[in-house]
N, C-alpha and C positions, 0 to 999 in steps of 0.2 A: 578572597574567600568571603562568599555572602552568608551571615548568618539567620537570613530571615525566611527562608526557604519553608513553604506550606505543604509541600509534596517533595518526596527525597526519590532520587536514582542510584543513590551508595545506602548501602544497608548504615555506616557509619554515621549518614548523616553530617557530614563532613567535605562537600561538595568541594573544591577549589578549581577555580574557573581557567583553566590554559590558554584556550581560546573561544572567541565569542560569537554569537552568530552575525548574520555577515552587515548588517547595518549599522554594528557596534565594532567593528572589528577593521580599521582602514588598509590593516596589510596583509586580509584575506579574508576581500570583501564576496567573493560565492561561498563561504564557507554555511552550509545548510543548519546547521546546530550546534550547540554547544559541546567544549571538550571539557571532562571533569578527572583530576585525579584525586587523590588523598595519602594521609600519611599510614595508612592502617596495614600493608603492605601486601596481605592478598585481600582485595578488597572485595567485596560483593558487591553485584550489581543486583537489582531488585527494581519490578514493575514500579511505574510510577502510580496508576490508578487500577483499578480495576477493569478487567478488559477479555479477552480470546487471545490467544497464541495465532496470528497468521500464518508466520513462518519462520522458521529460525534456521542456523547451521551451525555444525558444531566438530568440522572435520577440516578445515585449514590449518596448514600448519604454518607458521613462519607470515612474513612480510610479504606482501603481494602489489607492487604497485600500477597493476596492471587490468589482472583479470577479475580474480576474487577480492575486490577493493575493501568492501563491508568487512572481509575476512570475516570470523565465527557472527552469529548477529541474534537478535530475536526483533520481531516485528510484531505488535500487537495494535488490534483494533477494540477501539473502547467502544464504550455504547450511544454515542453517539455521533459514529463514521470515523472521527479520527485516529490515526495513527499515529504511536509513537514506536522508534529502533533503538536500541540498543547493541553501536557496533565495537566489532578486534576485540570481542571478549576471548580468551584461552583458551586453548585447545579443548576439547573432550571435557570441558564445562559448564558449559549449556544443558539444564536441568530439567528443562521444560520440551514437550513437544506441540506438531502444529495441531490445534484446534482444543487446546489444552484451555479450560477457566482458570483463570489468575485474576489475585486480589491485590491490592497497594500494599506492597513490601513484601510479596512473594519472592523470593530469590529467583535470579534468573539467568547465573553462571557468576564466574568472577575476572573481573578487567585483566584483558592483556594485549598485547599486541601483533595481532593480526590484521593482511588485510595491507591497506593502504594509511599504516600506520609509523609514524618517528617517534616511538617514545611508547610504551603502560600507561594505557589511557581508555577512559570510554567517551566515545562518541555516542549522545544524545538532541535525538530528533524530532521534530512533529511535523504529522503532514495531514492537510484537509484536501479533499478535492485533487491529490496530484500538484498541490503547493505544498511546498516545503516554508513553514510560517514560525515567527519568533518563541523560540520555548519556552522564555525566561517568564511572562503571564502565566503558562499553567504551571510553572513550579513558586511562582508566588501565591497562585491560588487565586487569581481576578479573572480567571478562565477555567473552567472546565472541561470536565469529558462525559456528563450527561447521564442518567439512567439508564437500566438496561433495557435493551430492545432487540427484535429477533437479528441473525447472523446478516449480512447485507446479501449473500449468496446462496441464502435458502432458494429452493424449489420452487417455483412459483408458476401461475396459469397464464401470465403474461410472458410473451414472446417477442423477442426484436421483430418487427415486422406487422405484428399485430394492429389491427383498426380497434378503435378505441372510441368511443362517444362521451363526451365530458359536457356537463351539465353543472354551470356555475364554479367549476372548481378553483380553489386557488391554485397562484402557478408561480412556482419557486425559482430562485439563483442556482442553485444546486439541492443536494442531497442533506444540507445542514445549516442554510441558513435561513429566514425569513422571508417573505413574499416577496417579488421580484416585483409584479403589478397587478394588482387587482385579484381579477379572475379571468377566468379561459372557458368557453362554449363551442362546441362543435365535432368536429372528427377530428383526429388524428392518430399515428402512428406510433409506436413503441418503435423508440431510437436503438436503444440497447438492452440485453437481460439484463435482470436482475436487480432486485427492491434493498435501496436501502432507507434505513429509518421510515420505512413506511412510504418512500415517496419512487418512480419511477420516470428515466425521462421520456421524453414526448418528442414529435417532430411533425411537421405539416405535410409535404408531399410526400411520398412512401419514399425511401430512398433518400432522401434532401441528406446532405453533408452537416447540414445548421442545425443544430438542434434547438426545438423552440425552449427550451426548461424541463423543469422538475413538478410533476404532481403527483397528488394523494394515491396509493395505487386504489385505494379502496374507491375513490373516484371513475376508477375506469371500468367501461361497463364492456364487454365486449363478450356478444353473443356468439360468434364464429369468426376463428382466426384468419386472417387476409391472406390471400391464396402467394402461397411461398415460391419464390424464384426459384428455378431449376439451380442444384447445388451446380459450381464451377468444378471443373475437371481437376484430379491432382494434378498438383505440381511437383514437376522433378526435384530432388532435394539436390541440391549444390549450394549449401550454406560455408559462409567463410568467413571471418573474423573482421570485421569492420561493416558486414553487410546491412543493410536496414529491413526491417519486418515487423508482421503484425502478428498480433494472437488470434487463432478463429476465433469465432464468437465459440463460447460455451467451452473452450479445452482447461484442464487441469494443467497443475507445473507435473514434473515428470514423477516425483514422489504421489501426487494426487490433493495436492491443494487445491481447496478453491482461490479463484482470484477476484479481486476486486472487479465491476462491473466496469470502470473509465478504461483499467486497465486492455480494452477488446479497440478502444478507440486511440489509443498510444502508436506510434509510429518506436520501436526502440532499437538499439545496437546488436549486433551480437558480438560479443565479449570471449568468447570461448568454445570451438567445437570439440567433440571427443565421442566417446561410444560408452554405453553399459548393456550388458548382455546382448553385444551386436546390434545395437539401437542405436541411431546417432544420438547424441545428448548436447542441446546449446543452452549454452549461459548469456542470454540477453540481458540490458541493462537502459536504463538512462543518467546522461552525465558521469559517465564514469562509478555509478554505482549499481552492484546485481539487484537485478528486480526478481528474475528465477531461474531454474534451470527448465526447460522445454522439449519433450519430443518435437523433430524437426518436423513431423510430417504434420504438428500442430501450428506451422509457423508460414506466414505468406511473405517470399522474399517482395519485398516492395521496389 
């Protein structure tokens, strides 16, 4: 038990550490974050900072070591891109909905075990970028999660595909870190939707796999959007549980979330077919953990 904790995940404040994340941890070195339980006995779980609700669930029942791994969960994105989860909370305990505002020690259901869980525990996590990164810095407090800043999947006038004319701009690592090199001059393309923290990425020949970086969107000048490829034809749906696929650009999860914007570039699993109101319903993932639930016909078997 560490008592020196700057931001808490248990309303009790009473964190005790099960297991560690995985560079601390020699006998379950992939483990993505840390596991907490305490003595308080229905414990609450509670935002770590202040943040948005991305997405949460709250209708698993029981042990899952399969499909619904996260079992009950909430995902929230703070203000400056990061994410942290909160997984195998209780059943029909999850307080919170998606796109909900929460503050540090808002309640956010209480620990149990669901999911791809051995034991009444919460599993907590942080992710930048589609890395899953050490917790233990922002619950000490020598890391943050930044000011608020608009949603990363607001509406915007830029378009994947888009020509773009940059003048001087600086030209980022990503959506959250510091300048990569220098500055960037010339044309180029919008890689994929959607601005977060202000910045969008880029890419050199229209279409290129490579994406060059991340710039200012307010940077990008674009007087008329570059003439769009003929959409590709449906595809038959024949999704089946181990297949690989991608999200179209721009689709919602089946509830009507928005998604992160890396998320359209992810290659993921499917974890689970099934139907609601005669729809197919897949549950995609990466490494063994749900990312969402999708209409199939939003999905490109790859």
């Amino acid at each position: 038990m560490l008592n020196n904790y700057k931001h808490h995940v248990l309303a009790s404040e009473a964190e005790q550490l099960t297991a560690d994340y995985k560079t601390r941890n020699p006998s379950y070195p992939t483990h993505k974050g840390m596991d907490f339980v305490d003595d308080a006995g229905k414990c609450v779980i509670v935002a770590v900072a202040d943040g948005v609700v991305e997405s949460c669930r709250n209708d698993v029942v029981g042990v899952d070591h399969k499909y619904n791994t996260a079992g009950n969960y909430v995902r929230i994105r703070h203000p400056n891109g990061t994410y942290t989860r909160y997984l195998h909370l209780e059943t029909g305990s999850v307080c919170v909905k998606s796109g909900q505002t929460v503050k540090a020690g808002d309640k956010l259901g209480i620990m149990g075990e669901t999911g791809d869980s051995y034991g009444k525990h919460l599993h907590f996590d942080v992710c930048i970028d589609g890395v899953y990164v050490d917790p233990l810095p922002y619950l000490m407090g020598t890391k943050g999660f930044g000011n608020v800043k608009p949603s990363p999947s607001d509406p915007v006038d830029l378009r994947k595909g888009d020509k773009v004319e940059l003048k001087t701009a600086p030209l980022y690592v990503s959506s959250t870190v510091g300048k990569k090199s220098g500055t960037i001059t010339g044309t180029y393309y919008i890689y994929a939707d959607g601005i977060i923290n202000g910045r969008i990425r880029i890419t050199t020949p229209k279409g290129c796999a490579d994406c060059t970086g991340w710039v200012n969107a307010a940077d990008c000048k674009s007087d008329k959007p570059a003439e769009k490829p003929a959409p590709a034809p449906a595809q038959p749906v024949a999704l089946k549980v181990g297949d690989k696929v991608k999200i179209k650009t721009g689709a919602l999860t089946y509830s009507g979330t928005r998604l992160a914007s890396w998320v359209y570039d992810a290659v993921f699993d499917v974890q689970q077919v099934g139907t609601i109101s005669n729809k197919d319903y897949i549950v995609i993932g990466l490494d063994g953990q749900i990312t969402a639930g999708m209409r199939a016909e939003d999905l490109i078997k790859m």
